[in-house]
C-alpha positions as CSV (number, residue, x, y, z in Angstrom):
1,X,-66.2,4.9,13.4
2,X,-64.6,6.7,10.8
3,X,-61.1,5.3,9.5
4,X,-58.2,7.6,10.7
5,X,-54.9,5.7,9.2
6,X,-52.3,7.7,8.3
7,X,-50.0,6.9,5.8
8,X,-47.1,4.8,6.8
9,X,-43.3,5.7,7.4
10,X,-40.8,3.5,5.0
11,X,-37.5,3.4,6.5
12,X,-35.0,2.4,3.8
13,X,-31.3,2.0,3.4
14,X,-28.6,-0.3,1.9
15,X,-28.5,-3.6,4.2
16,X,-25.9,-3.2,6.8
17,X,-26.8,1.0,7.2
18,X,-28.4,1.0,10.6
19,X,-31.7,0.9,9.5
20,X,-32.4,-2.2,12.8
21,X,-30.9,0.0,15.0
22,X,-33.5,3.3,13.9
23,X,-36.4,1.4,13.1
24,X,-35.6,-0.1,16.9
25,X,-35.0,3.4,18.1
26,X,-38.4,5.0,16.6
27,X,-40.8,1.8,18.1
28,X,-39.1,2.9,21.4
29,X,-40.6,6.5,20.4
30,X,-44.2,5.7,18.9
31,X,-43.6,4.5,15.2
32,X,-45.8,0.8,15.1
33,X,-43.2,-1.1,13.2
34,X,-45.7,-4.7,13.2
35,X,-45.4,-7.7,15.9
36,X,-44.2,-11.0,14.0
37,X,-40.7,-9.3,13.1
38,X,-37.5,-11.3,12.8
39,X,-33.9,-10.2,14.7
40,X,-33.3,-7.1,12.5
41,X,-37.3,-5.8,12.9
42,X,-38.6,-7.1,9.6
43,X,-41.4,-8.9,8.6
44,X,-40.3,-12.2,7.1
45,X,-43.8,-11.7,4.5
46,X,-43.0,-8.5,3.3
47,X,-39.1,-9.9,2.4
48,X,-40.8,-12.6,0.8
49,X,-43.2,-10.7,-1.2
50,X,-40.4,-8.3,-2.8
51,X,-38.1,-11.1,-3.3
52,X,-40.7,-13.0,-5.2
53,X,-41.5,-9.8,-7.7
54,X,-37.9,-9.3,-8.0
55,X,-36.9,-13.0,-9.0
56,X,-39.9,-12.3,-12.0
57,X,-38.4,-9.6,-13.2
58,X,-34.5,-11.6,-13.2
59,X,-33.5,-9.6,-10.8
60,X,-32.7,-9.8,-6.5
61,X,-32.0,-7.5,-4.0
62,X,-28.3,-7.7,-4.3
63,X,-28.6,-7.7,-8.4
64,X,-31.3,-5.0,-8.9
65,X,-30.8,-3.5,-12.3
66,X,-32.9,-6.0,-14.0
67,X,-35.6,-4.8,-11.8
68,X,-34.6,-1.1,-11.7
69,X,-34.6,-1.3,-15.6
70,X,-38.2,-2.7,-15.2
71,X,-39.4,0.4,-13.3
72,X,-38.3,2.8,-16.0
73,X,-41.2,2.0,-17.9
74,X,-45.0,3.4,-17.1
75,X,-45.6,-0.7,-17.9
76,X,-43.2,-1.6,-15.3
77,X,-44.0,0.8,-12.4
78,X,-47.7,0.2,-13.2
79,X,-47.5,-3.9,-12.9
80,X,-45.4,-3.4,-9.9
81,X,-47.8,-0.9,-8.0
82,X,-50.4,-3.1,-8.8
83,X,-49.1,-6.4,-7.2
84,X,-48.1,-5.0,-4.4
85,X,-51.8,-3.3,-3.9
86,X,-53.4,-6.5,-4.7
87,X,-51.2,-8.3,-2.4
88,X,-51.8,-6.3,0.4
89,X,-55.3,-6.2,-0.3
90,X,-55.4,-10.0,0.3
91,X,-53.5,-10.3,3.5
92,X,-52.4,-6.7,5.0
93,X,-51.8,-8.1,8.6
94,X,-49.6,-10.6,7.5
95,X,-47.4,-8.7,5.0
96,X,-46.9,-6.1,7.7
97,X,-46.3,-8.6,10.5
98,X,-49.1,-8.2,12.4
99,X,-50.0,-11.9,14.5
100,X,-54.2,-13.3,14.1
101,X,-54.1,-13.2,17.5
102,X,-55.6,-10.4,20.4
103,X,-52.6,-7.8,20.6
104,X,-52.1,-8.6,16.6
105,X,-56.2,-7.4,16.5
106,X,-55.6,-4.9,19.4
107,X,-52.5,-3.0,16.9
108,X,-54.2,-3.0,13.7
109,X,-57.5,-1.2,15.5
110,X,-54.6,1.5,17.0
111,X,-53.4,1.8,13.4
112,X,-57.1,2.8,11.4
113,X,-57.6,5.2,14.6
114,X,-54.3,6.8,13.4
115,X,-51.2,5.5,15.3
116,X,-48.6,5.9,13.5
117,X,-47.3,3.1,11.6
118,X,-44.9,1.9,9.0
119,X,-42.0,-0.5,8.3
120,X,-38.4,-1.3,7.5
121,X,-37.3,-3.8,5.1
122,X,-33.8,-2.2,3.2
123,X,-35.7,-4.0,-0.2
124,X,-38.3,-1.2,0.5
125,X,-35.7,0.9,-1.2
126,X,-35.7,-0.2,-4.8
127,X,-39.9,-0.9,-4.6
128,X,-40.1,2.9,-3.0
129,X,-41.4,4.7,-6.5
130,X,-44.0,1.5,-6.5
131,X,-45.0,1.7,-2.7
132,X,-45.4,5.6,-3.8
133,X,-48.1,5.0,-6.1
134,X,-50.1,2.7,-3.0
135,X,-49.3,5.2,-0.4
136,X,-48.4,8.6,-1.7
137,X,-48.2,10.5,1.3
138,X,-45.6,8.1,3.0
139,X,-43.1,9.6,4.8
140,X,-39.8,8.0,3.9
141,X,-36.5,8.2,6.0
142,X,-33.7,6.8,4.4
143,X,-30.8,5.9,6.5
144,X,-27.0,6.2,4.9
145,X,-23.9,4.6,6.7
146,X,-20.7,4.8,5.3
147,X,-20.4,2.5,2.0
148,X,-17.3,1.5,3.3
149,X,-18.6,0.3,6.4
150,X,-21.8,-1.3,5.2
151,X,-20.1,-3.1,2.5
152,X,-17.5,-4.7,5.2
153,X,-20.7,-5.8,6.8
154,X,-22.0,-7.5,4.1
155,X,-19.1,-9.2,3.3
156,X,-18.6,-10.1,6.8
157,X,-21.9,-11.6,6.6
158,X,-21.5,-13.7,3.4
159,X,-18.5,-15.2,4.2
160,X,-20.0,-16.5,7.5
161,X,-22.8,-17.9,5.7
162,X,-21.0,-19.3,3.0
163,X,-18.9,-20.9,5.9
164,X,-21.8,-22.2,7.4
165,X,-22.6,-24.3,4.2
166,X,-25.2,-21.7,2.7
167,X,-24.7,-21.2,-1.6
168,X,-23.0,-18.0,-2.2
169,X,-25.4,-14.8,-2.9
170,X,-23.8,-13.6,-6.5
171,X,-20.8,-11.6,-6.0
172,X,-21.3,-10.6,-2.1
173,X,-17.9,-12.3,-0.8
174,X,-16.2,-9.5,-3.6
175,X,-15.6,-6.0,-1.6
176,X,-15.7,-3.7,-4.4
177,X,-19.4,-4.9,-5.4
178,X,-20.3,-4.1,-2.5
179,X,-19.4,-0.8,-2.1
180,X,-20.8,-0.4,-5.6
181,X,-23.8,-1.9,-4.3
182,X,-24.3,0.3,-1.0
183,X,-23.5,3.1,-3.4
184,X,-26.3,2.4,-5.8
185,X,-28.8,1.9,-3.1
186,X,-28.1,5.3,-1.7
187,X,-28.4,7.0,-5.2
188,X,-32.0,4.9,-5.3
189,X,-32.8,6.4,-2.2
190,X,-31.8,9.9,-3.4
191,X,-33.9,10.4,-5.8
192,X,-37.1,10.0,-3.8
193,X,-35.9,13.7,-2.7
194,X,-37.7,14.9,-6.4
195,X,-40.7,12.6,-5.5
196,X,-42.2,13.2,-2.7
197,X,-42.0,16.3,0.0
198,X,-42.1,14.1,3.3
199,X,-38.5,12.8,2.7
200,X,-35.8,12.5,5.6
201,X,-32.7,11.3,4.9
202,X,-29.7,10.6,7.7
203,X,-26.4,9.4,8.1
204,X,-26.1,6.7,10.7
205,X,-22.7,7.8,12.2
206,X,-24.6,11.2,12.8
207,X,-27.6,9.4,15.0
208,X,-24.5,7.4,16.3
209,X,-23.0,10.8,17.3
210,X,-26.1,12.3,18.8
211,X,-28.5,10.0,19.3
212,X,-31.0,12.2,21.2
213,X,-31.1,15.0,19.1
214,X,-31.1,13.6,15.7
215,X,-33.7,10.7,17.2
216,X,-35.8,13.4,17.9
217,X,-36.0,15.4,14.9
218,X,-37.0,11.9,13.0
219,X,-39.5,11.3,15.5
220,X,-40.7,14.4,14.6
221,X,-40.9,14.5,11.4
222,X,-42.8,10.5,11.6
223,X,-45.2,12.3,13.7
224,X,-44.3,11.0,16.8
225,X,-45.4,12.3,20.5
226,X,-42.6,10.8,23.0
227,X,-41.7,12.2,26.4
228,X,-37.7,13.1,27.5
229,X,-37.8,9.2,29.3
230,X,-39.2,7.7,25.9
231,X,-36.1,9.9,24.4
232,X,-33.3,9.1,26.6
233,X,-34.2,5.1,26.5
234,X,-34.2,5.0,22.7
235,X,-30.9,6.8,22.5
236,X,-29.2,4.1,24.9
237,X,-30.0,2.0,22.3
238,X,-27.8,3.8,19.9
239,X,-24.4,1.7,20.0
240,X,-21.6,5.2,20.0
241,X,-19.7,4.5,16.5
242,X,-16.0,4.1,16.6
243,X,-14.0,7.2,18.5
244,X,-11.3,7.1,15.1
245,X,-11.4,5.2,11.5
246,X,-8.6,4.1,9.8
247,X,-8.5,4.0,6.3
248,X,-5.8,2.6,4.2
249,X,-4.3,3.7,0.7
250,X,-6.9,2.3,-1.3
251,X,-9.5,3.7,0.8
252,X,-10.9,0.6,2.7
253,X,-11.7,2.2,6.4
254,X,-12.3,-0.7,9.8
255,X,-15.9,-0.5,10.5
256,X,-17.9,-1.8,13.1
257,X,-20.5,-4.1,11.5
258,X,-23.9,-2.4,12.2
259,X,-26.6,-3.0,10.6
């Protein structure tokens, strides 16, 4: 039988942007998003597999200019494309999160018959030009939250790791990185815009706001076929954002810490 697999969906964002809660939100409505995830719906292969590229190139997900550097170059973006097709090419299932098991079998057969399919790993955002060149007509949705908000988040996060005993991750216990840092992942982002015509991009507070309606119109545009009940039980999953924000003089805003 003839293969039918369509190209897959990338949802990408800074860490801490509600991409979990979306890519949560569109399994609920059709989008395969793999089977051996971890608590925020990644695979823990595919992490491993930028994060590896990444530390050749000097670089890591919260230090990415060595890498972004890297992918200015036809050289760069070539050797990149390349390892992440040969990579995949050796172990697809497993990168994706897909279990060697029946079901794991049973979702990868739905997949080359044309379920829709794709993946959410906020790394995805730096290797999107790469992942471009393996699948060029993926549909990409990037997710923006606030940088404030996000960059509390991360901070948030550090700071209880580093409490727990973990090394510190460069400069993440330092605010104004970041911000800078969520900043520079939505520019990244951006710029796929010019790239490629199937690009969505959403703010997080605005799926917050309307969960239904703006859950739809991504499901949409992934592709999806959902009925109202499918609808209404992935918006409940939608935590409302906060009713007011308070900012202070310097422009730090309270954030709930979503990720």
């Amino acid at each position: 039988m003839k293969d039918r697999q369509c190209a897959p969906v990338m949802i990408i964002g800074a860490h801490r942007s509600g991409t979990t809660a979306t890519a949560r939100a569109l399994e609920l409505l059709g989008l395969q998003i793999g089977q051996r995830l971890d608590s925020h719906a990644e695979s823990k292969r595919l992490q491993e597999l930028h994060d590896a590229y990444l530390r050749r190139v000097g670089a890591s997900w919260y230090e990415p200019e060595p890498f972004l550097d890297s992918l200015t170059t036809a050289e760069g973006q070539r050797n990149c494309a390349e390892y992440l097709r040969e990579n995949i090419g050796c172990d697809f299932a497993e990168i994706f999160g897909y279990r060697k098991n029946i079901k794991g079998l049973w979702l990868l057969a739905r997949m080359k018959m044309g379920t829709p399919w794709g993946w959410k790993e906020p790394r995805t955002t730096l290797f999107a030009p790469a992942w471009l060149e393996v699948f060029p007509e993926a549909r990409i949705v990037q997710v923006i939250r606030h940088p404030m908000a996000a960059a509390i988040s991360i901070r948030e996060r550090e700071l209880t790791f580093q409490r727990a005993g973990d090394a510190p991750c460069g400069r993440l216990d330092d605010l104004d990185y970041d911000v800078n840092l969520v900043r520079r992942y939505i520019e990244i982002g951006e710029k796929l815009e010019h790239r490629t015509q199937t690009y969505r991009r959403v703010r997080f507070e605005n799926i917050q706001a309307d969960a239904e309606n703006s859950l739809a119109d991504l499901a949409h545009f992934c592709g999806l076929r959902f009925s109202a009940k499918q609808l209404k039980a992935a918006a409940a999953t939608i935590r409302p954002g906060a009713a007011a924000r308070s900012t202070s003089p310097s422009g730090r805003c309270e954030a709930e810490s979503l990720r």
